[in-house]
Backbone bond lengths (Angstrom), bond angles and torsions (degrees), N, CA, C in turn:
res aa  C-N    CA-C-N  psi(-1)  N-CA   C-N-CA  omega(-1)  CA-C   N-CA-C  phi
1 X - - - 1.443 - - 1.505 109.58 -
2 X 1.020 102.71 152.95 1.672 113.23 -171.25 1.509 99.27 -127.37
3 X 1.767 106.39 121.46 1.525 110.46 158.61 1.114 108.11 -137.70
4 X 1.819 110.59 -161.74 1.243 104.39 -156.44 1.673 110.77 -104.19
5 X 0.940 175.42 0.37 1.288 167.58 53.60 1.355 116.49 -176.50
6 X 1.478 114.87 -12.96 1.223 109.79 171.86 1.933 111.74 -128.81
7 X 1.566 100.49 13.30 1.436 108.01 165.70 0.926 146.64 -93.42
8 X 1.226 153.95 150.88 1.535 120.61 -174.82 1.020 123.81 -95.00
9 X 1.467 112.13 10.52 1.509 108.01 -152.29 1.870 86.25 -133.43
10 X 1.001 133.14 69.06 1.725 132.00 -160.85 1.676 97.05 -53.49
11 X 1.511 96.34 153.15 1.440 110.20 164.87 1.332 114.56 -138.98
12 X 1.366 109.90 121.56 1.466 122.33 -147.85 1.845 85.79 -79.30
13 X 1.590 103.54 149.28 1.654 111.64 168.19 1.318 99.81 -119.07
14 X 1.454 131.04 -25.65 1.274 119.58 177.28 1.303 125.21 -134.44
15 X 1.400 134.41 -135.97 1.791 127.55 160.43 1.469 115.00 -150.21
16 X 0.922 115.69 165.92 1.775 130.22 -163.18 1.838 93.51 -92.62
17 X 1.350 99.66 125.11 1.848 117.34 -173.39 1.565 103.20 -15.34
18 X 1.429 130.21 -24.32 1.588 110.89 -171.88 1.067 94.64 -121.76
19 X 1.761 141.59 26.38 1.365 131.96 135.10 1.628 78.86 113.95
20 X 1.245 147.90 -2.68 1.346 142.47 176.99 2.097 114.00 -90.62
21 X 1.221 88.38 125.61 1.926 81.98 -169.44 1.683 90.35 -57.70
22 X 1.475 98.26 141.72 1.567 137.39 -165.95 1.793 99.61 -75.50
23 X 1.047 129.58 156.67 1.450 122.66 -170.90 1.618 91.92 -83.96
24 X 1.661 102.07 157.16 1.474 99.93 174.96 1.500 103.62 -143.05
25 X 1.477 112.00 152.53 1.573 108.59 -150.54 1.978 101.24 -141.44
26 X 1.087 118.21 123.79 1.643 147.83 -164.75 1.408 99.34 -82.82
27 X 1.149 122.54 -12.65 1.701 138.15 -179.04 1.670 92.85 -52.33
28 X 1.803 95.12 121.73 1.505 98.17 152.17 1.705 90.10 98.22
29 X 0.901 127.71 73.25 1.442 112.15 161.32 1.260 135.07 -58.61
30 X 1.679 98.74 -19.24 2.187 98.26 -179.00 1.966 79.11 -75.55
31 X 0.922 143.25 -43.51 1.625 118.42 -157.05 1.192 118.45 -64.25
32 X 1.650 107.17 140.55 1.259 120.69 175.36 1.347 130.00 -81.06
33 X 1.413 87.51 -31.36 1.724 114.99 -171.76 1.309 107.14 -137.10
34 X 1.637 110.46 131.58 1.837 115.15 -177.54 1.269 94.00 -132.08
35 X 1.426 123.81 112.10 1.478 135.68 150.83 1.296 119.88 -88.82
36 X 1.365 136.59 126.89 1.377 158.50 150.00 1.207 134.04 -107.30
37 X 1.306 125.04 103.49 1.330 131.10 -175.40 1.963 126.32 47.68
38 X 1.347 104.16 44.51 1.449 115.39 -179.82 1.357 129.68 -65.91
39 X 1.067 106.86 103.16 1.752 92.68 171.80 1.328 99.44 -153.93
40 X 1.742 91.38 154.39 1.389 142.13 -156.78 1.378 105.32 -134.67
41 X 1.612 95.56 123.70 1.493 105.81 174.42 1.436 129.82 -118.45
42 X 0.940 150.38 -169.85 1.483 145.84 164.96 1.359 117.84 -156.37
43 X 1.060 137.69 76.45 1.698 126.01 156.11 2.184 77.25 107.70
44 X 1.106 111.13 27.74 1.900 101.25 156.08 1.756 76.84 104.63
45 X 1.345 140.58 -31.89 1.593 110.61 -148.54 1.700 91.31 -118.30
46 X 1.611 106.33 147.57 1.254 102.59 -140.64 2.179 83.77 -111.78
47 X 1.283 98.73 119.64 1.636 124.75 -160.27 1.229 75.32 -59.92
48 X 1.911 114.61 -64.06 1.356 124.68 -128.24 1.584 86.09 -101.96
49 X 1.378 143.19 152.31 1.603 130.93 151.40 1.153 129.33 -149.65
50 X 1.480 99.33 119.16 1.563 119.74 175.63 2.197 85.72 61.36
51 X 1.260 168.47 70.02 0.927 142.83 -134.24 1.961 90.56 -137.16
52 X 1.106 131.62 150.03 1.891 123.79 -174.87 1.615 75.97 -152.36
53 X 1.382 88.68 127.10 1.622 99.82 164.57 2.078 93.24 -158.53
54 X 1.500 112.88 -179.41 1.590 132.49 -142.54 1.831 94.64 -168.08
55 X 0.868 118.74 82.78 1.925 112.57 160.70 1.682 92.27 -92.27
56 X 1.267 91.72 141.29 1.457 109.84 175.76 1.380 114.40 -97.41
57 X 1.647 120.00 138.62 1.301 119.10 165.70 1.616 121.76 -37.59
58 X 1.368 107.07 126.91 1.473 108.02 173.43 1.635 118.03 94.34
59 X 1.203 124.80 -21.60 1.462 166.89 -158.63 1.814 93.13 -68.79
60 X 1.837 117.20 121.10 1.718 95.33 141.74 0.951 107.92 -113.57
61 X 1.644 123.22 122.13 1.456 123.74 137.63 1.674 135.84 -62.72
62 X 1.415 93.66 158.57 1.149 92.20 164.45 1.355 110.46 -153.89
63 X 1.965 116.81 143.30 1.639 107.17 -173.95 1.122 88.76 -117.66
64 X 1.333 94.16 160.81 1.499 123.68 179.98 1.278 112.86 -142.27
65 X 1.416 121.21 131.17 1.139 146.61 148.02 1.231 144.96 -167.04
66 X 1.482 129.62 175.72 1.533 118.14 -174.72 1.432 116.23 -73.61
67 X 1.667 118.89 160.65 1.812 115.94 -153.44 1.616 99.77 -72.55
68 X 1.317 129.62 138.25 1.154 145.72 134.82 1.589 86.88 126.12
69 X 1.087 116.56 31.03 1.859 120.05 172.11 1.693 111.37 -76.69
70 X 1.741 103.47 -37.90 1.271 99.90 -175.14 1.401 133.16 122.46
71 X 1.746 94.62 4.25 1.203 105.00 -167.30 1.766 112.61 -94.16
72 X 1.415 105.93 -21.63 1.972 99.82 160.59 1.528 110.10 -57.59
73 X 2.005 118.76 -38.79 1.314 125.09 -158.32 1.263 102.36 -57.85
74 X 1.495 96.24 -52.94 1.986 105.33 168.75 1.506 134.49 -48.77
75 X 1.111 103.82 -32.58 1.527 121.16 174.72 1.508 111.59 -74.14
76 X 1.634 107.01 -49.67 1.402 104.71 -174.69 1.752 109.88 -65.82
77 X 1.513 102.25 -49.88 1.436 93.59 167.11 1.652 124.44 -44.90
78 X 1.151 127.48 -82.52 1.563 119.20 152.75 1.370 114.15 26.19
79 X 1.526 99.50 -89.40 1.592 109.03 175.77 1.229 129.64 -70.91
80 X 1.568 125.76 10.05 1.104 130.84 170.24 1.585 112.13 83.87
81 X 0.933 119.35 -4.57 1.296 122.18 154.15 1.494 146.70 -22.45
82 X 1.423 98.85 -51.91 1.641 138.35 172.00 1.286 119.02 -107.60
83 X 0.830 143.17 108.70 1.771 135.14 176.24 1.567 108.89 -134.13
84 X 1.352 125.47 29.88 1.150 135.31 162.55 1.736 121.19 -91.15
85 X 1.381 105.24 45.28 1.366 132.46 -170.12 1.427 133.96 -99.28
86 X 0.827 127.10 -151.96 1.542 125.67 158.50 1.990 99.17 164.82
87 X 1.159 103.09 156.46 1.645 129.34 -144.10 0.994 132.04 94.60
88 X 1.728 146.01 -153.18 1.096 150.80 166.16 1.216 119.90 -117.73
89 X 1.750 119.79 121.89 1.343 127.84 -141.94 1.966 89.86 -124.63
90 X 1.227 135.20 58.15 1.195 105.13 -163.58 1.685 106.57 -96.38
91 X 1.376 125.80 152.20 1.160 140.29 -138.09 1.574 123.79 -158.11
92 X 1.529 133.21 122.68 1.234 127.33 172.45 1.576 115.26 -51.88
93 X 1.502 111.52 129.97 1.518 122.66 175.09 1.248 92.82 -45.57
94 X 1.326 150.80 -84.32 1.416 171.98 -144.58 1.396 116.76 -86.91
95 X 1.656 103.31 76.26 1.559 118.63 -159.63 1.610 90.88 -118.70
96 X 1.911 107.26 178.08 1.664 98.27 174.96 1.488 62.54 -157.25
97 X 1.474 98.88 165.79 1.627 137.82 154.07 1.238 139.65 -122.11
98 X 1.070 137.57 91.02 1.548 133.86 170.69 1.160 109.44 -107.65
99 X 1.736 99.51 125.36 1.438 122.66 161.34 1.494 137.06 -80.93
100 X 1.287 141.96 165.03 1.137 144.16 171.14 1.567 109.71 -45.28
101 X 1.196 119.14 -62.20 1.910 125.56 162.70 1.148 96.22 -60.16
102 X 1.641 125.75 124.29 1.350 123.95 158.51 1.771 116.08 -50.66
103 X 1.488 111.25 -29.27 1.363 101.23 -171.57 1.651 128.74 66.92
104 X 1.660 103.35 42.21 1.683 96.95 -176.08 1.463 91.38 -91.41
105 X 1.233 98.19 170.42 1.695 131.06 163.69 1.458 114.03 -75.05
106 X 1.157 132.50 108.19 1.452 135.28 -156.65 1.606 87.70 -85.65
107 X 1.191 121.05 -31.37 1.616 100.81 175.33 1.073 134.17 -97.46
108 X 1.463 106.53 25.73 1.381 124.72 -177.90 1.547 106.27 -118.91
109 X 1.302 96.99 155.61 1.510 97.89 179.98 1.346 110.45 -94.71
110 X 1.511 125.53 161.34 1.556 114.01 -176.20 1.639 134.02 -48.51
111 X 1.301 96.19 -46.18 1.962 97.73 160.32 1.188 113.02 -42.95
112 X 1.851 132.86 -74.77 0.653 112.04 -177.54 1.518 156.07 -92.46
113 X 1.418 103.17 30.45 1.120 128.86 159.98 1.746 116.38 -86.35
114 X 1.402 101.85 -11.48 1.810 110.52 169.18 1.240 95.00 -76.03
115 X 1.379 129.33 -39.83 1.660 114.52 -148.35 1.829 103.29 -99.30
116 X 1.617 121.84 -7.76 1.326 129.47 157.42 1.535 109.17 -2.33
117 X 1.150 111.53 110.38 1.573 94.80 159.67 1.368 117.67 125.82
118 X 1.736 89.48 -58.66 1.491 111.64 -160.37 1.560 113.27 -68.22
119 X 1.324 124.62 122.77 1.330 116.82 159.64 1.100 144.13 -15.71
120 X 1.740 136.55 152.78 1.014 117.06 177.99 1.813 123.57 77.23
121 X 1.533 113.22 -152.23 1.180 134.89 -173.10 1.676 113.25 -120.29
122 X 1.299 144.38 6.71 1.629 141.53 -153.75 1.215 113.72 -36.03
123 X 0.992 122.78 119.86 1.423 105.88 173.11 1.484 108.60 -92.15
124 X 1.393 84.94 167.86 2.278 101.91 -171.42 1.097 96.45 -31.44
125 X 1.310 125.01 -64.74 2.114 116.21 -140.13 1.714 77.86 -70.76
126 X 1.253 157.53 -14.23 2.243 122.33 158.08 1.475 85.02 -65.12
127 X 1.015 141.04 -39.68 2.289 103.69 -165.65 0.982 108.95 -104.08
128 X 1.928 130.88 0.32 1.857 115.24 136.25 1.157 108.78 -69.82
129 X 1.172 141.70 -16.10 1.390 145.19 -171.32 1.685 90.36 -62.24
130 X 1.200 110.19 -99.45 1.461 131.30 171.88 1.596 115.33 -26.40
131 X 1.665 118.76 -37.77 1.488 128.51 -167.10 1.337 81.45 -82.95
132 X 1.333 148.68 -62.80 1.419 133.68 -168.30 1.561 115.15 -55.50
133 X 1.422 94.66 -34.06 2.272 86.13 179.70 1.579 102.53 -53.28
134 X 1.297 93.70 -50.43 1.750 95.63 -172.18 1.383 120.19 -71.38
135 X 1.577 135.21 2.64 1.233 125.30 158.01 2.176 102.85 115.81
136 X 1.323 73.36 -18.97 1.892 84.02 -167.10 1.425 112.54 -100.48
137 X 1.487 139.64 36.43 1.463 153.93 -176.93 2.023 104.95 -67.20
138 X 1.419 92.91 -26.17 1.511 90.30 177.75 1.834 121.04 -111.18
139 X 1.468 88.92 28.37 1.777 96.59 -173.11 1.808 84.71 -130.76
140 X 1.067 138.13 9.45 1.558 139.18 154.20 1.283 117.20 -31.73
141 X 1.343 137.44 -58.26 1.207 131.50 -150.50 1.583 113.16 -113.98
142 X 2.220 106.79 3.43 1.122 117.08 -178.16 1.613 109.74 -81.16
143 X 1.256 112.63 166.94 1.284 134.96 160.55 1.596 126.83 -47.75
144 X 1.119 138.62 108.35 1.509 116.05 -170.11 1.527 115.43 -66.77
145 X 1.512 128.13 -7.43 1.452 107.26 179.40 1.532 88.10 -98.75
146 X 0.900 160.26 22.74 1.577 149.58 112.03 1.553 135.34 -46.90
147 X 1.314 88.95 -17.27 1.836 96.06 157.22 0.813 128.83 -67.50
148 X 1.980 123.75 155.38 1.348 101.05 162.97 1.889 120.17 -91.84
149 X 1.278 128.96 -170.74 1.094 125.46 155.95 1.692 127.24 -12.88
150 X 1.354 90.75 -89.03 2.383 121.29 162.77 1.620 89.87 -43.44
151 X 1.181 136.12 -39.16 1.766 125.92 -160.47 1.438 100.14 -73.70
152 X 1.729 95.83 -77.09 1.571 103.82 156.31 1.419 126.21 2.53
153 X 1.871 113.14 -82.31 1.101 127.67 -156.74 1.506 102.20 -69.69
154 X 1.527 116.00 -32.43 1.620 111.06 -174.25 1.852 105.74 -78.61
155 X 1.130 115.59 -17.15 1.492 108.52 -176.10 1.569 102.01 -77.28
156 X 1.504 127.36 -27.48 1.115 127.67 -176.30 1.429 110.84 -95.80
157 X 1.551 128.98 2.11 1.337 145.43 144.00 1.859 98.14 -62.92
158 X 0.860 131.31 -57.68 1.649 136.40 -150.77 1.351 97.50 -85.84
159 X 1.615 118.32 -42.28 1.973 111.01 170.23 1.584 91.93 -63.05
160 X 1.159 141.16 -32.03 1.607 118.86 -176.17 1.547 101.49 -77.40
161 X 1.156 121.24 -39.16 1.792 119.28 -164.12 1.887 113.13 -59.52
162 X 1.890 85.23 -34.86 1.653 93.08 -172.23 1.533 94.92 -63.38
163 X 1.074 174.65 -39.33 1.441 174.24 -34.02 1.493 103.63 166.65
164 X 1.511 120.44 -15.52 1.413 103.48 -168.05 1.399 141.43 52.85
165 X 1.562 116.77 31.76 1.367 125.04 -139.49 2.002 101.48 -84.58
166 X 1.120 85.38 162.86 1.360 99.73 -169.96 1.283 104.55 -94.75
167 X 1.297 113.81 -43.04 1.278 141.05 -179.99 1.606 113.02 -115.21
168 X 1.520 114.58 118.96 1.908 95.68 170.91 1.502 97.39 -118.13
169 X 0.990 115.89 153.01 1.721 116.51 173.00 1.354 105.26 -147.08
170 X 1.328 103.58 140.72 1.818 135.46 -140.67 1.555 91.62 -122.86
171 X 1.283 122.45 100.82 1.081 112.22 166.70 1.891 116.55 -94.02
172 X 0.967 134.56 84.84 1.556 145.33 -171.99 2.053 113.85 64.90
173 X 1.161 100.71 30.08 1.470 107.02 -170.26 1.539 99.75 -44.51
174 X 0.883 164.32 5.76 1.376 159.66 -147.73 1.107 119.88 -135.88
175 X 1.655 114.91 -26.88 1.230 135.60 -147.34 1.735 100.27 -69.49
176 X 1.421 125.00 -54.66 0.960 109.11 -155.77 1.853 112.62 -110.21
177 X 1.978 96.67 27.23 1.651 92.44 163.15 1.351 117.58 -89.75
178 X 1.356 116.46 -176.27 1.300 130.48 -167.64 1.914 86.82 -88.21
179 X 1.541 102.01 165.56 1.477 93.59 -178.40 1.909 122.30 -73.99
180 X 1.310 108.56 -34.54 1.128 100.90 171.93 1.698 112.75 -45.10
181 X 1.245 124.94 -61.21 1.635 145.57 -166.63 1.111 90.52 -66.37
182 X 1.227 150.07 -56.59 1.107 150.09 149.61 1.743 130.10 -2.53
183 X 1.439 108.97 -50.90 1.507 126.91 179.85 1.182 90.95 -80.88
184 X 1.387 133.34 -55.85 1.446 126.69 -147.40 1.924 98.21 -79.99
185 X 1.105 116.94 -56.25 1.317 114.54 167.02 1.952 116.70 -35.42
186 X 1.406 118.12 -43.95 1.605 111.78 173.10 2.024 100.40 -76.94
187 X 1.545 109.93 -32.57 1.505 78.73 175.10 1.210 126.00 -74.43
188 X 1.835 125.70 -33.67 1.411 112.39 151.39 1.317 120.79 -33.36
189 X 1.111 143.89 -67.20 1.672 157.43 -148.98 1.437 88.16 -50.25
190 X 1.546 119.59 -46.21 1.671 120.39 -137.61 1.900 94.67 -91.48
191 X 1.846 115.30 -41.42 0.518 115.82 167.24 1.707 143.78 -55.84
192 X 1.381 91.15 -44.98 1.667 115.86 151.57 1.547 121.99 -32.31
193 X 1.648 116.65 -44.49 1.297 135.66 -168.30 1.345 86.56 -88.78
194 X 1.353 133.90 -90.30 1.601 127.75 -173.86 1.311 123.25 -22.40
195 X 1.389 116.23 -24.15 1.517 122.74 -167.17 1.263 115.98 -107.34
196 X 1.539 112.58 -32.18 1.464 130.37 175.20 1.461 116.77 -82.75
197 X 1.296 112.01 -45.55 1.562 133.53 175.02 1.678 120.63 64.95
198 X 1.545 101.01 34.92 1.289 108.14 -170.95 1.350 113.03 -107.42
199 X 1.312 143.07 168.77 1.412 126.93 -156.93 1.793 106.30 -90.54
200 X 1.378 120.45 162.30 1.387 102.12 -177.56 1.903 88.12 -147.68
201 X 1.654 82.84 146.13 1.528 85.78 163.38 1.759 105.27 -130.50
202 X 1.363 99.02 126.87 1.676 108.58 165.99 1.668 113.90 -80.42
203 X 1.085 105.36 138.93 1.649 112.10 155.65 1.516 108.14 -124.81
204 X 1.650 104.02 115.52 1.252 114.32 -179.10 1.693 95.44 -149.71
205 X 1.949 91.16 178.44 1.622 104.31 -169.72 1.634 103.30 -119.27
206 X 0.932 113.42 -30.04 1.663 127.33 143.94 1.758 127.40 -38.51
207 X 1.751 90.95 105.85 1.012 119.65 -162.01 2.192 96.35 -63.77
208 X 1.408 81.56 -61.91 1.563 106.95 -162.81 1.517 97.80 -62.70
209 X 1.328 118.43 -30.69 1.624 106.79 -164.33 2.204 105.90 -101.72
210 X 1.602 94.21 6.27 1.490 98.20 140.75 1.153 146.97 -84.91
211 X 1.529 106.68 -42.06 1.545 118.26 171.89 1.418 102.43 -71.80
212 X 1.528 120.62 -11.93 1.972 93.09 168.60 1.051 117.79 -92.17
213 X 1.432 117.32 -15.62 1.537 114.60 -175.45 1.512 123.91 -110.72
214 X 1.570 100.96 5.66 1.651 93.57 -170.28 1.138 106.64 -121.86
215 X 1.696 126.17 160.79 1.368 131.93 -171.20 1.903 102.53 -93.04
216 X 1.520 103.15 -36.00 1.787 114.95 159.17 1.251 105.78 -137.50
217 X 1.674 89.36 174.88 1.867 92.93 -156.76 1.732 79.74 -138.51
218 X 1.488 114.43 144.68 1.720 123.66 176.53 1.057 81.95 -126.33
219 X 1.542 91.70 132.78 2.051 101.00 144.06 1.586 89.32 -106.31
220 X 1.494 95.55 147.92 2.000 118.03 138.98 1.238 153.23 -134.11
221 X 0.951 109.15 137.05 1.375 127.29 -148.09 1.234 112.65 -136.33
222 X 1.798 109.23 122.73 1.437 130.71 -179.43 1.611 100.99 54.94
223 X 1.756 133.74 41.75 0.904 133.09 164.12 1.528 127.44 90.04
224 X 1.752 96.58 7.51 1.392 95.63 -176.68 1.904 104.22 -135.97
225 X 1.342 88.78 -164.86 1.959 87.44 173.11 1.226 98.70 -97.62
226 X 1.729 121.82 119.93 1.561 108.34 179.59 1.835 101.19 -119.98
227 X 1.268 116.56 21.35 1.185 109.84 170.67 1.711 107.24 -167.20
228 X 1.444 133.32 129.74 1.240 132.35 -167.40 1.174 113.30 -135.35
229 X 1.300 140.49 119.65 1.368 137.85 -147.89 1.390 111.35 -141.04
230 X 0.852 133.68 -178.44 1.896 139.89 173.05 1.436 90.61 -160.70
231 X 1.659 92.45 123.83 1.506 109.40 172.50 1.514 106.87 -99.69
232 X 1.181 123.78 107.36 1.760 139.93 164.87 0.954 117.27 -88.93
233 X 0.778 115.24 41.38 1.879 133.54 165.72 1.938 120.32 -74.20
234 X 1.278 123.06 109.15 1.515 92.72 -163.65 1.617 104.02 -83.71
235 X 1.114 98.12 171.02 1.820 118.24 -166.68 2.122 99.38 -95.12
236 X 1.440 101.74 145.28 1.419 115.98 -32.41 1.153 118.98 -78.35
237 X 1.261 93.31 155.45 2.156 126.62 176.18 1.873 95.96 -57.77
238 X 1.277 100.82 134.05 1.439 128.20 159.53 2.032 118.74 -95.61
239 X 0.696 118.17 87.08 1.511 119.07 -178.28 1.789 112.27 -22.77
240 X 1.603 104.99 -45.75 1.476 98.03 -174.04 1.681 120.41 -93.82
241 X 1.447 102.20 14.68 1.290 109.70 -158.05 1.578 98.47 -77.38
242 X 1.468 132.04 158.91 1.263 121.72 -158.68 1.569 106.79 -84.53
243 X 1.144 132.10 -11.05 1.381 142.86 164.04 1.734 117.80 -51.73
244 X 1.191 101.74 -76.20 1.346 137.07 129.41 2.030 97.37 13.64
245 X 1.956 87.62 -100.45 1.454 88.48 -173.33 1.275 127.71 -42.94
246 X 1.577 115.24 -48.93 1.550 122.78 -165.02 1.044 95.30 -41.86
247 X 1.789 114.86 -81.12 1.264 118.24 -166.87 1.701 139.84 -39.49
248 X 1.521 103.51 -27.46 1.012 136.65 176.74 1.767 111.68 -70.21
249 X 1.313 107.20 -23.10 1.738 123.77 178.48 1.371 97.78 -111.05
250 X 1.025 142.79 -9.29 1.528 127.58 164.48 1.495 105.53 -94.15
251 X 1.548 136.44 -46.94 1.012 142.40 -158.88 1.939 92.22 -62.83
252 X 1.696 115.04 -52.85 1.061 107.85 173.89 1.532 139.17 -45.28
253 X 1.786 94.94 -39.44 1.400 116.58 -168.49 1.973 87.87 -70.95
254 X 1.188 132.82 -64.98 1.641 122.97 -171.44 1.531 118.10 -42.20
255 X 2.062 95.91 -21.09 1.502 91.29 -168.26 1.775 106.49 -88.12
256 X 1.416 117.08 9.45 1.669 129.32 -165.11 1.528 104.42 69.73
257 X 1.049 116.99 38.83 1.626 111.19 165.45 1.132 122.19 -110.15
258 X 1.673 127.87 110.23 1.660 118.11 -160.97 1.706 109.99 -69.67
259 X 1.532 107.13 -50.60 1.561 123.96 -177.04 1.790 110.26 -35.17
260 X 0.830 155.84 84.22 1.192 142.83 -170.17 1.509 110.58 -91.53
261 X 1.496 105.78 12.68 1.603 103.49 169.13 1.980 117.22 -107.67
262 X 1.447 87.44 21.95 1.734 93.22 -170.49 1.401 91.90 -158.94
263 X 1.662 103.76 146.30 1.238 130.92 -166.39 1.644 104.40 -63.84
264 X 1.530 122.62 165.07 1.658 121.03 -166.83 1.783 106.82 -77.67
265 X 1.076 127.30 179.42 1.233 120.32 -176.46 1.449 95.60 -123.04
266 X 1.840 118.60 135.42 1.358 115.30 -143.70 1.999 99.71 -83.55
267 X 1.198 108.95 10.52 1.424 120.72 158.97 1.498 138.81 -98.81
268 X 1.662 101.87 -9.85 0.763 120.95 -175.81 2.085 127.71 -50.20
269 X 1.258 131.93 112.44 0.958 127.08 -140.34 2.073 91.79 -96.15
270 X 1.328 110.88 141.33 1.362 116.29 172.00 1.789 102.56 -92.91
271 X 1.285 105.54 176.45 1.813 101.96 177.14 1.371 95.68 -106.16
272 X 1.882 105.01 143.60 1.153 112.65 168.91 1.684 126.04 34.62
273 X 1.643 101.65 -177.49 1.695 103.07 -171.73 1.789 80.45 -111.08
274 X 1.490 64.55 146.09 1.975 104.73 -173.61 1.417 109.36 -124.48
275 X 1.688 121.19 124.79 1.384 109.54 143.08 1.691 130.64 -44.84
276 X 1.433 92.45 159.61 2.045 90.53 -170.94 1.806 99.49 -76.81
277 X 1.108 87.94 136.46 1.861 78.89 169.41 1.801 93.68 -121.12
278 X 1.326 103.42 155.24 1.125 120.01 162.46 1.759 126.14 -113.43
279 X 1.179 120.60 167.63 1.191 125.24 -174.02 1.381 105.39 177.92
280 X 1.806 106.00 148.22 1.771 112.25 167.58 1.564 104.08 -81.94
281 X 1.223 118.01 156.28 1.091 109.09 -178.95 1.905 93.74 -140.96
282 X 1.213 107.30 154.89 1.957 100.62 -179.72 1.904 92.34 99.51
283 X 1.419 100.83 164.58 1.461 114.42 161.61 1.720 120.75 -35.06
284 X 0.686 136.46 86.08 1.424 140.16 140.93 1.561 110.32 16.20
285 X 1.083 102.66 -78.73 1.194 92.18 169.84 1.968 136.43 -120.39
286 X 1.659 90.36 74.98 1.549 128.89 -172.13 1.925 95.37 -123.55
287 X 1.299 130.12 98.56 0.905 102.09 166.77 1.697 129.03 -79.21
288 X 1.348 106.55 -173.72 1.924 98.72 -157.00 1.852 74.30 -110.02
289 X 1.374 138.74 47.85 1.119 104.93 135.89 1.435 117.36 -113.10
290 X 1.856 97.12 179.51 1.180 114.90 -160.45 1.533 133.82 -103.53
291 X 1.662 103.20 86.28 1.533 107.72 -159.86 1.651 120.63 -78.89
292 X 1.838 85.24 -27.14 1.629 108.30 -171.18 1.783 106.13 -135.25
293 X 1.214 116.51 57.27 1.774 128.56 -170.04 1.511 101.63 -49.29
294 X 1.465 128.53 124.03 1.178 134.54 168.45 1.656 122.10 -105.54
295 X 0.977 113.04 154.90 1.227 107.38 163.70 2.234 135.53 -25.16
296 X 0.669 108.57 -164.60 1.584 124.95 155.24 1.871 105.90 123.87
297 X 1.315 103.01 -170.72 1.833 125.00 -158.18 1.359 144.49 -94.29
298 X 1.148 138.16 119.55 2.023 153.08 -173.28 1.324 149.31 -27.74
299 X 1.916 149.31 150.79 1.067 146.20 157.60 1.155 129.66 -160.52
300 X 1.612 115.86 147.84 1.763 119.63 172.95 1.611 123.34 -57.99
301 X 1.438 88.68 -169.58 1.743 84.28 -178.83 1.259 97.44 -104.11
C-alpha cells in the first residue's frame, strides 16, 4: 500500500499481499521515504521483491543498477505512477518527476507546459518564477520544438520545481545530453538540491556521475537493495582523487564490472541475490553533507 507520509489523512495507492491496506508507520521524522516489504510483479515474475528501503529528508540518492533490475519500477512507484503493488509505500504529498524525455506539450508554449498539472488557475509569473531558477526566464513564451536538448531538460526541471516537492525523483534526466550539457544540467540538479533542500532520488547507470552528486549511493539487484553506501567525499569531489577511486572500484565491482577504470555497462549482470550491506565510504572524518553540491554521473531501470 502506498500513502502519503507527511499527511494526516493517508491515501492508499495500493494493498497489503491479501488485498488488506498494509500497516503504515510515522517512525522517524527526518524520513522522507518508508519502504516495507514492496513488490512488484509483471506477467508472475516479481521485478520488485519483498524490497525495505528509508531516504532521508534532505538526502541525494542515487541507484544504480544493471537494466531490468527495477530501479525505474521503483521510482515510478515512488511517484505514484504504479500502484499495482503490495507492501507499504509511504511518501511525501508534494513529490515531482522528471524523466529522461522532457515530455513537453508541443502545443504549448514553455510556461505553460511549467504550470501542467498544477491546480487551480497559476498564473505565468509561478513558471518565470521557477523558469528563472533554472536559467531559462527568457525561453518562456517559446515553442518547445525550438528548444534545445539542456533547454528542454531544464523546463522539465522547473514543471517539477513549481510543485514544491518534498521529494524530486530523477529518473535518468541526463541520459540523453551531449556531454558538455550534460555537466551543466548535474551542476544545476546539485545546485537546485542545496537551495531547495528537499530529498532527491537519481536513477542512473553512471558510475562517476553518482559519486559526485550523491550523499549515498544504492545498487539493485534481482529487485532488492543489495548494496548501501554513504559517500564522504568532501565537495567538491575530484574524480581522480584517491577517495574518489576506491569507491568508484567497489561501486563497479557490486555492479559485475571487472575494468574499474570505465564506467558499468547498462547490461551489465551482478552475481546472484545479496543482502544490502552498508558501509561509510570517503574520509571518516569528512562529513557527507552538502555545503558546496557538485555535479557527478547516470542509470536505467
Amino acid at each position: 500500500m502506498a500513502t502519503d507520509l507527511h499527511r494526516p489523512v493517508k491515501t492508499p495507492l495500493g494493498t497489503g499481499p491479501a488485498g488488506a491496506p498494509a500497516p503504515a508507520s510515522h517512525e522517524g521524522a527526518d524520513a522522507a521515504v518508508r519502504v516495507e516489504g514492496l513488490t512488484r510483479s509483471f506477467d508472475g515474475r516479481a521485478v520488485i521483491d519483498d524490497l525495505d528501503l528509508t531516504l532521508n529528508s534532505g538526502e541525494f540518492t542515487v541507484l544504480l543498477g544493471r537494466s531490468g533490475c527495477g530501479k525505474s519500477t521503483l521510482l515510478r512507484v515512488l511517484a505514484g505512477l504504479d500502484r499495482e503493488i503490495s507492501g507499504t509505500v509511504l511518501v511525501p504529498r508534494r513529490r515531482a518527476v522528471a524523466f529522461q524525455a522532457p515530455r513537453l506539450m508541443p502545443w504549448k508554449r514553455v510556461w505553460r507546459n511549467v504550470l501542467l498539472g498544477l491546480p487551480g488557475k497559476p498564473e505565468r509569473a509561478v513558471a518565470e518564477q521557477a523558469l528563472t531558477e533554472v536559467g531559462l526566464a527568457e525561453r518562456a513564451g517559446a515553442w518547445p520544438k525550438t528548444l534545445s536538448g539542456g533547454e528542454a531538460q531544464r523546463a522539465s526541471l522547473a514543471r517539477a520545481l513549481v510543485r514544491e516537492p518534498d521529494l524530486l525523483l530523477l529518473d535518468e534526466p541526463f541520459g540523453a545530453l551531449d556531454a558538455l550539457t550534460r555537466i551543466k544540467a548535474q551542476q544545476l540538479v546539485a545546485e537546485l538540491w542545496q537551495r531547495r533542500g528537499c530529498a532527491v532520488l537519481l536513477v542512473t547507470h553512471d558510475v562517476d556521475e553518482a559519486l559526485l552528486l550523491a550523499d549515498r549511493v544504492l545498487v539493485m539487484r534481482d529487485g532488492r537493495i543489495a548494496y548501501d553506501t554513504s559517500v564522504a567525499l568532501d565537495r567538491p569531489r575530484e574524480v581522480g582523487s584517491p577517495g574518489f577511486t576506491d569507491l568508484r572500484s567497489r561501486l563497479l565491482t557490486e555492479l559485475g564490472v571487472e575494468a574499474a577504470g570505465r564506467a558499468p555497462e547498462p547490461g551489465a549482470e551482478g552475481a546472484g541475490h545479496a543482502q544490502a550491506r552498508t558501509e561509510s565510504a570517503g574520509s571518516p572524518d569528512v562529513s557527507p553533507a552538502r555545503p558546496h553540491p557538485h555535479p557527478r554521473h547516470g542509470d536505467p531501470s
